[in-house]
C-alpha positions as a printed NumPy array, in Angstrom:
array([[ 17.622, -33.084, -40.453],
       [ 16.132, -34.201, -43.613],
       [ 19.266, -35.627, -45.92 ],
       [ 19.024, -33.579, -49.726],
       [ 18.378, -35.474, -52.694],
       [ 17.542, -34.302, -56.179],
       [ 14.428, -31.982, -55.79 ],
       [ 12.186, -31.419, -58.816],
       [ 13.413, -29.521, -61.352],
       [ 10.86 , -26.928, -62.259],
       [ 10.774, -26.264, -58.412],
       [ 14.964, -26.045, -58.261],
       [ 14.753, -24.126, -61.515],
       [ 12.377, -21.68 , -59.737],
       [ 14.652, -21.752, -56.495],
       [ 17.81 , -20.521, -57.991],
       [ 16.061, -17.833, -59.764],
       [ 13.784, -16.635, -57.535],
       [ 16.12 , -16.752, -54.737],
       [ 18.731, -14.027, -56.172],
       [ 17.039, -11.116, -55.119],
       [ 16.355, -12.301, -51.811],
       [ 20.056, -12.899, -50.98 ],
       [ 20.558,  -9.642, -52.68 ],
       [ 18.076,  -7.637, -50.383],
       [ 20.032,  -9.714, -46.905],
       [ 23.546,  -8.778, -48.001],
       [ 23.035,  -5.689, -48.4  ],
       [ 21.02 ,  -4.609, -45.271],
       [ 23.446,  -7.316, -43.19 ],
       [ 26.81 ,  -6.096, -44.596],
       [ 25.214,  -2.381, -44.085],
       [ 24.136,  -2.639, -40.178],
       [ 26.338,  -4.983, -39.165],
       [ 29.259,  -2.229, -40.561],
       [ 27.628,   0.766, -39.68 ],
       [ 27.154,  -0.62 , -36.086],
       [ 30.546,  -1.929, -35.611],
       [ 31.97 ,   1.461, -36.538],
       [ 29.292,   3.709, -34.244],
       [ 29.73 ,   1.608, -31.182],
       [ 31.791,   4.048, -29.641],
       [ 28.813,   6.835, -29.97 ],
       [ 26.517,   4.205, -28.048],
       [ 23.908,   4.825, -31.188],
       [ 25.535,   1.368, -32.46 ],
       [ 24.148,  -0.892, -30.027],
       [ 20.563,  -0.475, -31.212],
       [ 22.329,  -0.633, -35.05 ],
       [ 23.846,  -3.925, -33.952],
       [ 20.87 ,  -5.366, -32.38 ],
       [ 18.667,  -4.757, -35.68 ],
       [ 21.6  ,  -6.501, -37.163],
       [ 21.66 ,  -9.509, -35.624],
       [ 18.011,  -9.792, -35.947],
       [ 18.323,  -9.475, -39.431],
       [ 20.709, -12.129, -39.687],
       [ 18.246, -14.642, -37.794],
       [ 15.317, -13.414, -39.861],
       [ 16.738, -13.92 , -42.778],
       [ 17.997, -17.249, -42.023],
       [ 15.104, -18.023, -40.989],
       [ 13.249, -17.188, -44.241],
       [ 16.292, -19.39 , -45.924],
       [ 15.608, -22.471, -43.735],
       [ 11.43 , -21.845, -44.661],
       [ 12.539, -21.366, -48.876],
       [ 14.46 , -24.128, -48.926],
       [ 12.232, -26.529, -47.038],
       [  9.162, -25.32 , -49.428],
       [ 11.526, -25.225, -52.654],
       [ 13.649, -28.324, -52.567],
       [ 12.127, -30.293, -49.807],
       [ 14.812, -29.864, -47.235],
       [ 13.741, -29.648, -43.539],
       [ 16.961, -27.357, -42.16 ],
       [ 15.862, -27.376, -38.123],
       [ 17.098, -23.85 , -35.912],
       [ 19.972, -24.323, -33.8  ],
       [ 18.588, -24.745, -30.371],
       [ 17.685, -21.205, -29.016],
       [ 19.903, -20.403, -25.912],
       [ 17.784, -19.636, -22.664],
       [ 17.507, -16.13 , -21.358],
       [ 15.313, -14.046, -19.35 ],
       [ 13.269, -11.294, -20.846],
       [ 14.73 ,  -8.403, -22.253],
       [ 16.097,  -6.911, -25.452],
       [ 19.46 ,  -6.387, -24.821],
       [ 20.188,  -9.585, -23.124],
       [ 18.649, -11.256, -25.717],
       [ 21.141,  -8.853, -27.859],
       [ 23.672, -10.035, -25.753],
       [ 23.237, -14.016, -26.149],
       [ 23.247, -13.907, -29.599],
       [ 26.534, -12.669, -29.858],
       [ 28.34 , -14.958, -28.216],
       [ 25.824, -17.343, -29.352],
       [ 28.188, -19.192, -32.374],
       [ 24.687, -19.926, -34.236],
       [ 24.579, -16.143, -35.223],
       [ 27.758, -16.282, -36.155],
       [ 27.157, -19.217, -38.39 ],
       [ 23.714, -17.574, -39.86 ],
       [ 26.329, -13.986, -40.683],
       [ 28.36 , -15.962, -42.778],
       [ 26.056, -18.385, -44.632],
       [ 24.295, -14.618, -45.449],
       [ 27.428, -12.959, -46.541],
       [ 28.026, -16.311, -48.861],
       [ 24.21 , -16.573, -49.807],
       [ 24.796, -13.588, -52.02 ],
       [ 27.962, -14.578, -54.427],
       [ 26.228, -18.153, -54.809],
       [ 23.091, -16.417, -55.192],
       [ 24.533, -14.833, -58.516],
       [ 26.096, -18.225, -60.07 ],
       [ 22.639, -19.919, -59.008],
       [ 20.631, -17.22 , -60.67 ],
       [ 22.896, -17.445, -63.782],
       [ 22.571, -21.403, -64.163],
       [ 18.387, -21.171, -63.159],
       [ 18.516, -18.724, -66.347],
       [ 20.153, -20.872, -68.453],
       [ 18.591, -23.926, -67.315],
       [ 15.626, -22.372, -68.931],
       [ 17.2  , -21.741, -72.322],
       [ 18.65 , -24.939, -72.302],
       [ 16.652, -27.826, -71.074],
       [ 19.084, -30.442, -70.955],
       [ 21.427, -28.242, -68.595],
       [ 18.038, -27.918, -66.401],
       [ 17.453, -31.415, -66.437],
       [ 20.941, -32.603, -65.522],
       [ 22.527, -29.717, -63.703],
       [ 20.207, -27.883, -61.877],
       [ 18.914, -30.409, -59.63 ],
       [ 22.162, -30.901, -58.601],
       [ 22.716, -27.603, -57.993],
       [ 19.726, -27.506, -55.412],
       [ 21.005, -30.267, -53.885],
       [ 24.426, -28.612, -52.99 ],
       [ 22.744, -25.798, -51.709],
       [ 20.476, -27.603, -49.631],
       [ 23.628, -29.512, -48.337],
       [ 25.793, -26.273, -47.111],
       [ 21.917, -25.025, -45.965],
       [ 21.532, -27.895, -43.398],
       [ 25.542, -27.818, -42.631],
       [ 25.658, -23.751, -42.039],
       [ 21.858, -23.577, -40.898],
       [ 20.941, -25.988, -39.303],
       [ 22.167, -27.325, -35.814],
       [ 25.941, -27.7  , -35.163],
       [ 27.279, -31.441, -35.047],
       [ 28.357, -30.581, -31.239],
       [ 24.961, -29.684, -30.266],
       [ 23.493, -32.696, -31.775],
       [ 25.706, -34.766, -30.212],
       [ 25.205, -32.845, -26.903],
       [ 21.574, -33.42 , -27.593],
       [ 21.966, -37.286, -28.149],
       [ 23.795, -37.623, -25.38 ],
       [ 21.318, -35.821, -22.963],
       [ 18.827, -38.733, -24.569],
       [ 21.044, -41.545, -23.845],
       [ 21.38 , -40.299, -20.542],
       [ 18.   , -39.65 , -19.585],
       [ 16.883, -42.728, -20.618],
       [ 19.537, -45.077, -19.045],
       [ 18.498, -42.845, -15.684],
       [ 15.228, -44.315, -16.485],
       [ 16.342, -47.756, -17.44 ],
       [ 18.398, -47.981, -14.177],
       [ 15.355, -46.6  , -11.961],
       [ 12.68 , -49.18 , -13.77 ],
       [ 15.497, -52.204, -13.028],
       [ 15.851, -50.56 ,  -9.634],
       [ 11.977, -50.944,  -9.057],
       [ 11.7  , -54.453, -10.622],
       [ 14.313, -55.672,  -8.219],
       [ 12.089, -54.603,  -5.353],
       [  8.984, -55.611,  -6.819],
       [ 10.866, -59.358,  -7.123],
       [ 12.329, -58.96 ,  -3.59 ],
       [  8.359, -58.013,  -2.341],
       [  7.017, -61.004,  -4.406],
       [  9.36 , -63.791,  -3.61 ],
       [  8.907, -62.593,   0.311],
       [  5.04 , -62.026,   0.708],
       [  4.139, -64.618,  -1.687],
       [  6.325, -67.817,  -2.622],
       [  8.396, -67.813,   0.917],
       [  5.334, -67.416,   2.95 ],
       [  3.648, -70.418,   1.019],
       [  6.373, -72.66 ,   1.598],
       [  6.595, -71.829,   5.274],
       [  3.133, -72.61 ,   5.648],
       [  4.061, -76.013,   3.65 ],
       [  6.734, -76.547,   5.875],
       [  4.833, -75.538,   9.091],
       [  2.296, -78.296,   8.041],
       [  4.467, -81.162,   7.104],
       [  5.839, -80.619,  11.05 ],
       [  2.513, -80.818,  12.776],
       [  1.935, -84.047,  10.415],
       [  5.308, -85.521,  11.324],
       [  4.549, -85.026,  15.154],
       [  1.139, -86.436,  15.024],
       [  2.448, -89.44 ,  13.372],
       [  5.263, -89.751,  15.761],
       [  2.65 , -89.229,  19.031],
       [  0.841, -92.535,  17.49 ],
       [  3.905, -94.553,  17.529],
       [  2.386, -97.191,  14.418],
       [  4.433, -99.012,  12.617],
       [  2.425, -98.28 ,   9.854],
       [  3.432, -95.071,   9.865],
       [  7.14 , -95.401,   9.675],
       [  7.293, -95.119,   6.256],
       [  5.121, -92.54 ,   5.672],
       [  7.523, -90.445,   8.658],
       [  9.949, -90.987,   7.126],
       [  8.688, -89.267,   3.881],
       [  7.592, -86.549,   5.541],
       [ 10.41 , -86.001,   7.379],
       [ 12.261, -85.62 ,   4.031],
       [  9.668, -83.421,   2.649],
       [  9.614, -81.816,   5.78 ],
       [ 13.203, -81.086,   5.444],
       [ 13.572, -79.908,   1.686],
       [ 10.672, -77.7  ,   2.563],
       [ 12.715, -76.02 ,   5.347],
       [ 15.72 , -75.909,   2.652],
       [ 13.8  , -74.444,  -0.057],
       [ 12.7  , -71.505,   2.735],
       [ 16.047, -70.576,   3.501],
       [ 17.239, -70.81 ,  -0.061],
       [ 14.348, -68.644,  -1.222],
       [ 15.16 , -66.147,   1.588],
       [ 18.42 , -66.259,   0.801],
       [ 17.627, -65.366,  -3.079],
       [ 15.844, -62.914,  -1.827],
       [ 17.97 , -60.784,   0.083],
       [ 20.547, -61.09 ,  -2.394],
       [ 18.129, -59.929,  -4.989],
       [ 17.334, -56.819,  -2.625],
       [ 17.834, -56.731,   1.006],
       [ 15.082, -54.843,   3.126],
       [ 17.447, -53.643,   5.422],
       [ 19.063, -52.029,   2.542],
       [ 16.103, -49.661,   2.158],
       [ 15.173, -49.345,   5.313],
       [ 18.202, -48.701,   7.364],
       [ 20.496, -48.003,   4.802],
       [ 24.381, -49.156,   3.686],
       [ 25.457, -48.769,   7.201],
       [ 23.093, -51.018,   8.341],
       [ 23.103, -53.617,   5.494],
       [ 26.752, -53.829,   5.69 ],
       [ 27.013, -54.752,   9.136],
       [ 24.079, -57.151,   8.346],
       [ 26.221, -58.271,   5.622],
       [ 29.879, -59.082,   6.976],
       [ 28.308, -60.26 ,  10.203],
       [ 26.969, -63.778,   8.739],
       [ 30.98 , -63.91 ,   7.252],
       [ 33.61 , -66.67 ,   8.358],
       [ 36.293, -64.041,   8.482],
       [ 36.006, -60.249,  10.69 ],
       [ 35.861, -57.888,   8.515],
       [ 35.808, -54.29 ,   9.864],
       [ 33.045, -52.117,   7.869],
       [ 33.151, -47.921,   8.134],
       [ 30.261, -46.52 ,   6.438],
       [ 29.898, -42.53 ,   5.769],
       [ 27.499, -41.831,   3.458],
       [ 25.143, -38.939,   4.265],
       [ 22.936, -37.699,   2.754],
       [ 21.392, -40.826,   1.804],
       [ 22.486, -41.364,  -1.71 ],
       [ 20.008, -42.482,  -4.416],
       [ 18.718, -46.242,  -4.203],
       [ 20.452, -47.404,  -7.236],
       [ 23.735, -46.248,  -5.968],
       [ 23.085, -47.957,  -2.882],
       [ 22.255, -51.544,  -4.66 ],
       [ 25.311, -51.216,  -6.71 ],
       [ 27.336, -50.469,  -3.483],
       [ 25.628, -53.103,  -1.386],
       [ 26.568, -55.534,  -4.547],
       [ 29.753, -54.689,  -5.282],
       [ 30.516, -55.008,  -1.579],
       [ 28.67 , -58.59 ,  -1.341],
       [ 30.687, -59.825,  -4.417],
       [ 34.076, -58.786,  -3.24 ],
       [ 33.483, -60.011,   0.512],
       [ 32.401, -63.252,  -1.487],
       [ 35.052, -63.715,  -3.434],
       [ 37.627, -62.681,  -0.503],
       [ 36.154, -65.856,   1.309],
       [ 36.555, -68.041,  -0.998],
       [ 39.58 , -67.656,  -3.179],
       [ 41.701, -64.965,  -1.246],
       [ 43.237, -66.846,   1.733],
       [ 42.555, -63.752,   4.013],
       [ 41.741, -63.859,   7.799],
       [ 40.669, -60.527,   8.117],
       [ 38.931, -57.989,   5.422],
       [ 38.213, -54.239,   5.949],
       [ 35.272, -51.814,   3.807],
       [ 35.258, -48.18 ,   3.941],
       [ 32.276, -46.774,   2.02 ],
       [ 32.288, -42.973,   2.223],
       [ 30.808, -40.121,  -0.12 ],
       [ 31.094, -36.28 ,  -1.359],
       [ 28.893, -33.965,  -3.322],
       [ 29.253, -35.837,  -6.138],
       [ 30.649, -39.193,  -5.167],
       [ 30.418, -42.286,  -3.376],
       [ 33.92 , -44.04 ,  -2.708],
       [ 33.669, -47.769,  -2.057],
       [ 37.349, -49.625,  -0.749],
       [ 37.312, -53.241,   0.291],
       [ 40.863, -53.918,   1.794],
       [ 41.783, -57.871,   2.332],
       [ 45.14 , -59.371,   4.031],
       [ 44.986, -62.564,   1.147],
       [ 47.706, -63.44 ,  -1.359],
       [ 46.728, -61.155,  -3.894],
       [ 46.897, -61.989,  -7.806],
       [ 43.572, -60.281,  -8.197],
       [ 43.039, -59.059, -11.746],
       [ 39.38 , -58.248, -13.882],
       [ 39.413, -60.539, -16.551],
       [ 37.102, -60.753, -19.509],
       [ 33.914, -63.009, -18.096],
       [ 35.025, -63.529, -14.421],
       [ 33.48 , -61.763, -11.154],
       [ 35.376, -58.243, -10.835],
       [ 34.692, -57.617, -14.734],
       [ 30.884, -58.272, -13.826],
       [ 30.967, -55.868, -10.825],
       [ 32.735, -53.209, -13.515],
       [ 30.106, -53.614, -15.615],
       [ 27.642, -53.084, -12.773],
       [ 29.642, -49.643, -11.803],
       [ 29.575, -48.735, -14.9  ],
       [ 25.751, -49.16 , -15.421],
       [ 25.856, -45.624, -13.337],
       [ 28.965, -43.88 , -15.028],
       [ 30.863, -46.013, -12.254],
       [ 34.434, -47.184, -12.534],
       [ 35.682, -50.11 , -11.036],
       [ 39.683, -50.757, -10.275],
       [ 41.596, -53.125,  -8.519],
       [ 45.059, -52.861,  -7.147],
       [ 46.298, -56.564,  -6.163],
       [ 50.151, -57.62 ,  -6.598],
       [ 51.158, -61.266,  -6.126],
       [ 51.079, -60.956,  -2.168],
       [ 48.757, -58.92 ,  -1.413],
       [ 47.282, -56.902,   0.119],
       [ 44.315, -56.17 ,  -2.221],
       [ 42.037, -53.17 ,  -2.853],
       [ 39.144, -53.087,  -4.691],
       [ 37.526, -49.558,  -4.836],
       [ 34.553, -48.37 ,  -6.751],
       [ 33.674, -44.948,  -7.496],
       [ 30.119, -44.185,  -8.127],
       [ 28.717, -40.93 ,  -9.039],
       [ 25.537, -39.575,  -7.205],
       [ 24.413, -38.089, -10.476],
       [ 24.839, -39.448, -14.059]])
């Protein structure tokens, strides 16, 4: 929606003359069908009254939205046409509970009174220059203003609009971050990891030829590529290590149930992992879960005290649950910049919420609720 300023005077002049007859002509065949229908709807004969009504009212406010966009330079945009099938009574039908007709009626039934104070000031902004120059453009502008606010698209539905945006597009953000993260995971795996295997692979059939010679000579030169041999071997597992935390395979291939149990199995403590999540839910929900769940089971480890942890990952029509249960002493809290504020922000990167229930003592729950649509 174009915001009004001061359109040209000869065209505003022309505008609030022009226009008077115009509004005249809509108010009176509006006020006249809309009345006449309203008070024959009991003969039936109304309906087809009412229905030429209401398509006078969007015809004419249609031709306002057109005059004032060639007149004063104001782009008013229609209110976004509801959807219906074919037919001219539902159509009928639509547009009366449809509050944009209802908005159109009474910018009409205004449209007229204004009219006749616009036409008056357009005539003497002609006999008197100086009120044209000064007042009339200002007068345009005013109209254009209650124009775009009774004309054009409600704030609601704009907002309704924007927010379908926002949300299609962080769908799309979260799906291209979704499909980097594999890409990375594919790269670092068939590419750098395999490298350094073959690096490390080498350095060991060096290190036993050298040690089948048995030179002193060589002892040095082992003993160098012993340590190479080892930060090679290092580097491997570190690198697989990044990658599976940047996406595990299993996680796409098998699923949580499977990555889970992958997961807790390579932990110090048992931890007792319950996974009911079918249908499949989409892959982003299932990194965030696997994530959440890695962090947590982390963080239990290594600041909780617990012996024993529990996760129960389970899901509905419209949401996956995620509870990790721990025996430690409790005192769990998100704080600004620590690690259960960063999984809250990762929830909420799907419309997820994050909350954590952990009194000095324990036990402690974290739980995550993650929609499968957002």
């Amino acid at each position: 929606m174009t915001v009004p300023g001061r359109p040209k005077v000869v065209r505003t002049i022309g505008f609030l003359i022009a226009g008077f007859p115009m509004r005249l002509v809509a108010f009176v065949l509006v006020l006249v069908t809309t009345l006449l229908g309203i008070a024959t709807t009991m003969l039936w004969i109304g309906i087809p009254i009412l229905i030429v009504a209401t398509s006078l009212v969007r015809g004419f406010a249609d031709l306002e939205r057109r005059w004032v966009a060639t007149m004063l330079g104001v782009d008013v945009p229609s209110p976004r046409p509801l959807k219906h099938n074919a037919g001219l009574l539902q159509t009928w039908q639509l547009r009366l509970v449809d509050q944009a007709t209802w908005r159109e009626l009474k910018f009409l039934l205004l449209a007229f009174p204004l009219g006749i104070v616009e036409f008056v000031a357009g005539i003497v902004s002609v006999a008197v220059p100086p009120f044209g120059i000064f007042v009339a453009p200002r007068i345009g502008a005013l109209h254009a203003a209650l124009t775009s606010s009774m004309l054009g698209p409600a704030r609601t539905a704009l907002l309704e609009a924007r927010t379908r945006q926002l949300t299609d597009s962080r769908a799309r953000g979260v799906d291209a971050v979704e499909a980097e993260r594999k890409r990375i995971e594919r790269d670092l795996h068939d590419g750098a990891q395999q490298r350094l295997v073959s690096v490390a692979m080498s350095l060991g059939r060096v290190q036993l030829k050298l040690d089948s010679e048995n030179a002193p000579a060589t002892t040095a030169l082992r003993e160098l590529i012993g340590a190479a041999h080892a930060d090679a071997k290092l580097a491997v597992a570190e690198l697989r290590d990044l990658a599976r935390g940047i996406y595990p395979p299993v996680l796409q291939d098998r699923g949580l149930d499977a990555a889970l149990s992958s997961l807790t199995a390579r932990l110090p403590i048992p931890v007792d992992v319950r996974v009911s999540v079918e249908p499949r839910p989409p892959a982003p929900v299932e990194t965030t879960t696997y994530f959440i769940v890695s962090e947590t089971l982390t963080n239990i480890t290594k600041h909780s005290g617990a012996d024993r942890a529990s996760v129960r990952v389970t899901r509905d029509d419209e949401t996956v649950v995620v509870e990790i249960l721990d025996n430690g002493h409790g005192g769990a809290a998100v704080r600004p910049g620590g690690g259960l504020a960063g999984l809250a922000d990762r929830a909420a990167t799907i419309d997820g919420v994050l909350t954590v229930v952990s009194p000095a003592g324990g036990p402690t729950v974290v739980r995550a609720d993650l929609p499968v649509r957002w």
